[in-house]
C-alpha positions as a Markdown table, in Angstrom:
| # | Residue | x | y | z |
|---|---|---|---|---|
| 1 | Unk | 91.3 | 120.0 | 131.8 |
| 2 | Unk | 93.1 | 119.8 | 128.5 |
| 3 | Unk | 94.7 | 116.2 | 127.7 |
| 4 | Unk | 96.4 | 114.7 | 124.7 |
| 5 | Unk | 94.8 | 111.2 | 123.7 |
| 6 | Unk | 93.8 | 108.7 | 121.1 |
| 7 | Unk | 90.6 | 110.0 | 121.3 |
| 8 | Unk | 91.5 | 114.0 | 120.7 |
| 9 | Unk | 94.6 | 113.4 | 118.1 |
| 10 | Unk | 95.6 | 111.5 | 115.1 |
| 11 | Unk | 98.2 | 108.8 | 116.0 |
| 12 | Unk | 100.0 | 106.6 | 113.0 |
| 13 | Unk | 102.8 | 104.3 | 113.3 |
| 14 | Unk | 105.8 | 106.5 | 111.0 |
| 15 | Unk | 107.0 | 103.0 | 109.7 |
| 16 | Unk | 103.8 | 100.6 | 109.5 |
| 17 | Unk | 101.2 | 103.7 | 108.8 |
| 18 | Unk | 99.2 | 101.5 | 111.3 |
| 19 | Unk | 96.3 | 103.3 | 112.9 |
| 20 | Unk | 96.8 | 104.2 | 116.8 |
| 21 | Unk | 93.5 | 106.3 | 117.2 |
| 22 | Unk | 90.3 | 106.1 | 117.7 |
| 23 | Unk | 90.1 | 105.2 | 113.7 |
| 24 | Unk | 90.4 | 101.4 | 114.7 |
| 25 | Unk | 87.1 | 101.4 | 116.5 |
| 26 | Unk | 85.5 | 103.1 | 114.0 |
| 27 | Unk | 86.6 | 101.4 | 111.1 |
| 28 | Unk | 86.9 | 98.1 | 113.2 |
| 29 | Unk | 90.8 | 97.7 | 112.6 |
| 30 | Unk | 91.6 | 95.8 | 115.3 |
| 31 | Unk | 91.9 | 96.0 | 119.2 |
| 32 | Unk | 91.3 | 99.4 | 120.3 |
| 33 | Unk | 92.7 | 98.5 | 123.8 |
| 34 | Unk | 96.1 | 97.4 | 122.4 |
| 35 | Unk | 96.5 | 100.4 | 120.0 |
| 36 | Unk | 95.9 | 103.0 | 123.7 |
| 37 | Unk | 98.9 | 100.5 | 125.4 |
| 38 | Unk | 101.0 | 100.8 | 122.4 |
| 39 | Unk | 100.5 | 104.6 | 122.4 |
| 40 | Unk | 101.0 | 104.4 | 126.5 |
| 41 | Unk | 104.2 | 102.0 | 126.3 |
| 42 | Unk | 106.0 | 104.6 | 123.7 |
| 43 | Unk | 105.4 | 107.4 | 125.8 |
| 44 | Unk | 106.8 | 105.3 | 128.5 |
| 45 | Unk | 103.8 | 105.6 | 131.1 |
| 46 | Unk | 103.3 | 101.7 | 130.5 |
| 47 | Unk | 105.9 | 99.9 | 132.0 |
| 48 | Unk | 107.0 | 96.9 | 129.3 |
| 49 | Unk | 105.5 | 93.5 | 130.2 |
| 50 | Unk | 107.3 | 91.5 | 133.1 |
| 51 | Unk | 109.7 | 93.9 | 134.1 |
| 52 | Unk | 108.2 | 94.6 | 137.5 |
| 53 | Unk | 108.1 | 98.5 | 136.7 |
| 54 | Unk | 105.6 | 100.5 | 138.9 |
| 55 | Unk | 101.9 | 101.5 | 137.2 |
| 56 | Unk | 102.4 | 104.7 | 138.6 |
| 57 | Unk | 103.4 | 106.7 | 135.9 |
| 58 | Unk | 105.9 | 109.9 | 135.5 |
| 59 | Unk | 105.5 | 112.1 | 138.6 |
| 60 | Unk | 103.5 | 115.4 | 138.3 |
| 61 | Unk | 105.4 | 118.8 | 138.1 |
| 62 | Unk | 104.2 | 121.4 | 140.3 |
């Protein structure tokens, strides 16, 4: 199955220039896991922190 990642794609912040890839493990940059929510949160598939939101995710077209 094809998928868009942090681990198949570049990913920079446009303001910061911050590294949201796989680049932060390799170059040891900082929490890999945090970077992935970030990525998750702007694509809204990570609800934001306490608002109750389901973990779910957006529903699958068919």
């Amino acid at each position: 199955a094809d998928e868009i990642s942090p681990d198949n794609c570049r990913l920079w912040d446009n303001q910061t220039n911050e590294k949201l890839d796989k680049d932060r493990f390799r170059r040891d940059l900082g929490s890999v896991r945090e970077a992935y929510q970030e990525v998750a949160r702007r694509l809204g598939i990570l609800p934001e922190a306490g608002n109750g939101g389901d973990m779910k995710g957006p529903e699958t077209m068919q």
